[in-house]
N, C-alpha and C positions, 0 to 999 in steps of 0.2 A: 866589449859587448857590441860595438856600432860593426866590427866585421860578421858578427852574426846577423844583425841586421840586412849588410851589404850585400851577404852571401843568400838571403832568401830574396831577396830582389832580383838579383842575377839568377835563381832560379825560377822564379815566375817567368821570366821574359825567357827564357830558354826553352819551358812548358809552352808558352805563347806560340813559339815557331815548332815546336812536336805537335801539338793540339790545338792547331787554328780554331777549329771550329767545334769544341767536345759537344760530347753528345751521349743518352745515355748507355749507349754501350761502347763509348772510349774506354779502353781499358788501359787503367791508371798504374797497377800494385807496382809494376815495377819500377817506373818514378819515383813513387811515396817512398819506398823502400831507400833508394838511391839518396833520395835527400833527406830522410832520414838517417842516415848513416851520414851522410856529407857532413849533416847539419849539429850532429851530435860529438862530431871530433870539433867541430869550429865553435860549437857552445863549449864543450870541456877547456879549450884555451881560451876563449874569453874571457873563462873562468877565473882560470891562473890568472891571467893578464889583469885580471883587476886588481889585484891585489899584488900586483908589482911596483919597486921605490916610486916608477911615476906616476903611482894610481894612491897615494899613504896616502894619509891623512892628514886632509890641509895643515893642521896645529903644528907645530912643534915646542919641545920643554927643553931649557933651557938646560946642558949635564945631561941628557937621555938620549943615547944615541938610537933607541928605537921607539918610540912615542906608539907603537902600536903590534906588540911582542906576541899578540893570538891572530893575527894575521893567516899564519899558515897553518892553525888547527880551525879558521873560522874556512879557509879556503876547502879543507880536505873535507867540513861538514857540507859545504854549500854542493860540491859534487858528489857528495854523498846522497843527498837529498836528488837531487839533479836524476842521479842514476836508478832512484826509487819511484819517480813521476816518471821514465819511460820505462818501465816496468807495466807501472799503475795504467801508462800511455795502451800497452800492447795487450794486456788483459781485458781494458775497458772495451777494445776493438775486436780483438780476435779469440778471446776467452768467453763471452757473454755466455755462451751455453752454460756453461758450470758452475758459475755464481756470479748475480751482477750487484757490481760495486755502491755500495748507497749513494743516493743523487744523480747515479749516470743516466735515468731511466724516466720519463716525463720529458721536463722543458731541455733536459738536453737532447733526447732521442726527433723530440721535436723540431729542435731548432735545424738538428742534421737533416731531416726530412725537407723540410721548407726550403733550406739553402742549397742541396738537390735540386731540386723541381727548379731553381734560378736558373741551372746548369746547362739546358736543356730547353729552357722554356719560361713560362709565366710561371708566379706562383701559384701554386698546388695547394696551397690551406689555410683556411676564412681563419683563422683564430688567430688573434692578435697576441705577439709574443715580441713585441717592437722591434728595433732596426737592425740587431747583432744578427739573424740569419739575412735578411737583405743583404749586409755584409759580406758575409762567409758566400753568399750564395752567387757578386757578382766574382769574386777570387774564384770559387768552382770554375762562372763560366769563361776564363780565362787560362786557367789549369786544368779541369776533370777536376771532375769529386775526387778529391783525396784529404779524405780525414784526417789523415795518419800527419797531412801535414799542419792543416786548420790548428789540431791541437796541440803538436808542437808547438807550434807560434804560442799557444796559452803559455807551455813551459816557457818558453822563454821570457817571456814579459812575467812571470811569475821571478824565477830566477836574478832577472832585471831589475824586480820589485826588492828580494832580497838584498842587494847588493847596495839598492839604492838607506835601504832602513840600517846598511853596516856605516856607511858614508856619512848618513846622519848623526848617527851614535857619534862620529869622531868627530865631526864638527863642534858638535856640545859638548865637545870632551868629555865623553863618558869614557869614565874609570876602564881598563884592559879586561878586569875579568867580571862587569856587569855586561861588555860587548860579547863578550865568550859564552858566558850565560843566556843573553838575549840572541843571539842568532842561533844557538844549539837549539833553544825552543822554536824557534822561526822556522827552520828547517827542517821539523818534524813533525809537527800539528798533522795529526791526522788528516782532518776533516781539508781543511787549510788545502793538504797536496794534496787529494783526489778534485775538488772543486774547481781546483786552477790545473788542472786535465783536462778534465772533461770538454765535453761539443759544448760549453756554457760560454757566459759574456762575461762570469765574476773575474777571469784573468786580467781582461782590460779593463775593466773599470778598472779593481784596483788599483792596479798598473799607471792610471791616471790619478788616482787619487795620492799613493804614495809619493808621484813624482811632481804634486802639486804641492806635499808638503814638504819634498825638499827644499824644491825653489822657495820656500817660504823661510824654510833653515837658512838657505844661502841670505836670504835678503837677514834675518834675525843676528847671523855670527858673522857677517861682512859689510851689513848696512852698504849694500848699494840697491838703490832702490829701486832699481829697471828690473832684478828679478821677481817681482812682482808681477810682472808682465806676464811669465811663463807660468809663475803659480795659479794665475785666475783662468789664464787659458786650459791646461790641460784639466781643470776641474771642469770649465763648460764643455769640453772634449767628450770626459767621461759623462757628461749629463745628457748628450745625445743617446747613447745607450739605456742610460739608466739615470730619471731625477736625484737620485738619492746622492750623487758625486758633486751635485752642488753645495754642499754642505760645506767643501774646504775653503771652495769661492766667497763664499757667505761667511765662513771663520773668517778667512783672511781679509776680507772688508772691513768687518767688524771690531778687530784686533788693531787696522791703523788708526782708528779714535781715541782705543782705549791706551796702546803703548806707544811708550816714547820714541821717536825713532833713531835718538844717540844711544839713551842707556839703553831701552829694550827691557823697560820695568812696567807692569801695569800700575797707572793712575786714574783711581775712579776720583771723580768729581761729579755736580749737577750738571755743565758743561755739556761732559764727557756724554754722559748718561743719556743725554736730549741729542747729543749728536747720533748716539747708536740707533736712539729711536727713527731719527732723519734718513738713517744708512739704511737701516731696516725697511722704511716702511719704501722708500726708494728701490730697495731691492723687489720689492714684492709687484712693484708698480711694474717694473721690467719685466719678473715674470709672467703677471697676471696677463700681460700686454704681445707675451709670445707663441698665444697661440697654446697647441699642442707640443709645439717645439720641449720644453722642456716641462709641464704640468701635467702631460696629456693623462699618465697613469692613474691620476686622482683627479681629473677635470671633467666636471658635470657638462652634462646640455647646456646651462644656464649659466658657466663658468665655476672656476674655483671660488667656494664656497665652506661655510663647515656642514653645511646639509649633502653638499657632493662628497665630502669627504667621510661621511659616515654612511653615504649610501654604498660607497665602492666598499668598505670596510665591511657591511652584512655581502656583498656582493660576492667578496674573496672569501667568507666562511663557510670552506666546504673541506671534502676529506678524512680521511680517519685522525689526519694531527689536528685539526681546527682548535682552536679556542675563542670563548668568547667572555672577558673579562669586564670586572667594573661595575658602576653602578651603572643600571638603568635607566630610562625614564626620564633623564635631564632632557632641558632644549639644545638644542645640538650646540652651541655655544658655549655651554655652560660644561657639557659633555665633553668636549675640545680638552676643556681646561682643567678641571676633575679628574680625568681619565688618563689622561696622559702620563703621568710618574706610571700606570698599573702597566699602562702598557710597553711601555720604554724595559721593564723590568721582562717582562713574559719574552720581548725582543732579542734582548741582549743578553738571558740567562737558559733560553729553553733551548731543550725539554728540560724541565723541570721533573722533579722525581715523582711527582702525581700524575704526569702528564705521559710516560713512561706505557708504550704499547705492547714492549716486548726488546730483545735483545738490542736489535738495530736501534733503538733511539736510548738505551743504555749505550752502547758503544758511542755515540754523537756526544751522548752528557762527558764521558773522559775524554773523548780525541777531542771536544772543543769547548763546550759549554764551563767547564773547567777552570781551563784559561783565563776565562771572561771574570770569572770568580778571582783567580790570582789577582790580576790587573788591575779589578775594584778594590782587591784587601791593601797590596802595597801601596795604592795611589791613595786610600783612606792613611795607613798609616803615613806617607807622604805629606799628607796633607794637616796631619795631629805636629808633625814636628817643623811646622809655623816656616815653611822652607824662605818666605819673599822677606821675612821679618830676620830671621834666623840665618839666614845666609847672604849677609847685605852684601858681600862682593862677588857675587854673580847673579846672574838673571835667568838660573835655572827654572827657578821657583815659578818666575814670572810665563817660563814657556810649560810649563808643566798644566797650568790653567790654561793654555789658550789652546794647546791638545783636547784637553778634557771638552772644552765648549765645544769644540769641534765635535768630538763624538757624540755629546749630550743632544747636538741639532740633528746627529745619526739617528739616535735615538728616537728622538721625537718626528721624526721625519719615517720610517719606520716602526716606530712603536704604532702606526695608524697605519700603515701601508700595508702590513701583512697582519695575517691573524690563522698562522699555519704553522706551528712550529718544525715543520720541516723545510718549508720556503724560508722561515727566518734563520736556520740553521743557512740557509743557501745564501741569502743578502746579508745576513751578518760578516762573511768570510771577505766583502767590500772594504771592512775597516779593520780587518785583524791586525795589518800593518800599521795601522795607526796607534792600536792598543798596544804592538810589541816598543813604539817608542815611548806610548805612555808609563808602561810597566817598566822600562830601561831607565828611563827621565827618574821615575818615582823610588826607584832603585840604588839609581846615583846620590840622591838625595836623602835619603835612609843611613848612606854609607860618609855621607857628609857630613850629615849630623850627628854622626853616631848611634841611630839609630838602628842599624841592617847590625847584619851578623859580621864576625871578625871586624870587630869597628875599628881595632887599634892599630893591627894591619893595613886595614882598609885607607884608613884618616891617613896615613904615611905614603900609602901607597899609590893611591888614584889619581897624585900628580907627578910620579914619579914612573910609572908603566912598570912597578915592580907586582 
């Protein structure tokens, strides 16, 4: 995947000496096209290429001459999927007349707009939609507008993304056919590959978010402690675009207090609990202290606040999806605290079937919302079969909660942030990756204890790659 990388590099700087100086009638198509086509033979072997002896899975079993036997049906979905996002890529572009795809149309058509106007000139539009068309729009003035390639690049760090959440599964030694299982789902979510198409910033975040929770994998199944380093980074990475990717940064701080760092088992203590507070309120100090840099979304005149945070909240409540949930009336403090389980749910589960405007947000409830319901059901039953007590020879259990906190600080950090269930169908798509290891984790763990289906199979099976 780093030659897909190498190979868009070398294509910028090739546009750089065609299009010194673009402008808005440089005419671009037949570039886009070019490396488009270039760029989509060089992603399809990447592809393969991952998943070659030098790319398997760090583990090996002791008698199993192949530790990771769905290898080549996880490879043939992933370009499967691959080849459906440029499909999804050429219709969102060149099909609009005839039907346009849900969520291409607002903050993406917008973001396209803005980073234009970069291309050519100053920005073109007072409305604050933060730094991802800045982005996009100084690459334009370097290349010519060419969409065709901006979204690409999404494909690809989506792609990126997959591959990185197949890596993780083997590190944890997740069982052959719960990885089989969990990238089949990964690689079709509906909602999922249109979102990480689109002229949108959800590809990179993500993008950052997942690759913040690998390095945290690496440091968890190899205890070396320096990956940490790249864990925290690419979370404040993704928090330049979007606050909401600090959440992994914030997991993973909070997680060296509570776990060990030989065994990698959670131990609460008094301690423990007064240092999280320390970590916590440390962290907050740093935010509070940067500015717009990372608050700005929810940052009053007067500073971060819960009075600014519930003003930008009536602020964001407009639209046909809007919601406005919860008790009333509380002092905003009180409201913080109250409120928050209602909203973290209305976040992470809508559209809700009440909430239901017509076909398009029924289709959103099965391509995504869905999911979101799987992920809580196994991770509840997950969590009924006592996995940290229940399975003292690994430290599954012990990562399966410190995902969960992770997304739970999603939540809460979101569950105030939007009050649109069409924008939260859009910012939810930020931690889908997280969910597909929570639901894999919770899955493995099902199959451990005998709890999941084919237990007797399974219990025989999952350290044997049969």
């Amino acid at each position: 995947m780093f030659l897909v990388a190498l190979a868009l590099v070398i294509e910028v700087i090739a546009c750089i000496a065609i299009f010194p100086n673009p402008t808005a009638e440089t005419q671009t198509e037949a570039m886009q096209w070019l490396m488009l086509l270039i760029n989509t033979v060089v992603l399809w072997n990447g592809l393969s290429r991952a998943f070659t002896d030098r790319y398997s899975p760090s583990f090996r079993i002791r008698g199993v001459k192949d530790p990771a036997p769905e290898r080549d049906y996880v490879k043939t979905v992933l370009i499967a999927s691959f080849m459906i996002r440029l499909l999804i890529l050429l219709w969102d572009v060149y099909a609009r007349d005839i039907f346009i795809l849900p969520n291409s149309e607002g903050d993406a058509q917008a973001y396209f707009e803005i980073s234009s106007s970069y291309a050519w000139g100053g920005r073109r539009n007072t409305v604050d939609l933060g730094h991802f068309p800045f982005y996009s729009g100084q690459l334009f003035k370097l290349i010519g507008v060419q969409r065709l390639t901006v979204q690409f690049i999404n494909i690809y760090l989506a792609m990126c993304s997959l591959v990185l959440v197949y890596r993780i599964l083997c590190m944890l030694e997740i069982s052959p056919k719960v990885r089989e299982k969990t990238m089949l789902i990964a690689s079709f979510l509906p909602n999922l590959m249109m979102i990480t198409t689109f002229f949108l910033q959800e590809s990179v975040i993500s993008f950052c978010i997942i690759t913040s929770i690998y390095f945290f994998t690496c440091w968890w199944t190899k205890r070396k402690l320096f990956y940490l380093v790249p864990a925290v980074t690419f979370s404040l990475l993704g928090s330049l675009l979007h606050m909401g990717a600090l959440v992994a940064a914030l997991g993973t701080i909070s997680m060296l207090v509570l776990v060990g760092n030989k065994e990698r088992r959670l131990k609460i203590s008094p301690f423990k609990i007064a240092a999280m507070v320390v970590v916590g309120f440390a962290f907050m100090v740093v935010m509070l202290s940067s500015g717009d840099t990372f608050t700005g979304k929810i940052r009053g005149d007067e500073g971060l606040s819960a009075e600014s945070i519930l003003y930008e909240v009536n602020v964001r409540t407009d639209g046909g999806a809007s919601y406005s949930v919860g008790i009333q009336g509380l002092p905003p403090a009180v409201d913080l605290v109250v409120n928050t389980p209602i909203r973290m749910v209305y976040f992470i589960f809508s559209p809700l079937p009440w909430m239901w405007r017509g076909p398009g947000d029924i289709i959103a409830f099965f391509g995504s919302t869905i999911f979101y319901f799987y992920t809580f059901y196994v991770a509840y039953k997950a969590y009924r079969s006592r996995p940290i007590k229940g399975l003292p020879d690994t430290n599954i259990g012990s990562f399966l909660v410190v995902m969960t906190v992770i997304m739970a600080l999603a939540g809460v950090m979101f569950g105030w942030g939007v009050s649109n269930a069409g924008s939260a169908l859009r910012h939810r798509e930020k931690f889908t990756y997280l969910c597909l290891v929570i639901s894999a984790v919770a899955n493995e763990i099902l199959v451990r204890t005998g709890n999941g289906n084919d237990n007797k199979k399974n219990r025989i099976g999952h350290r044997t790659g049969l």
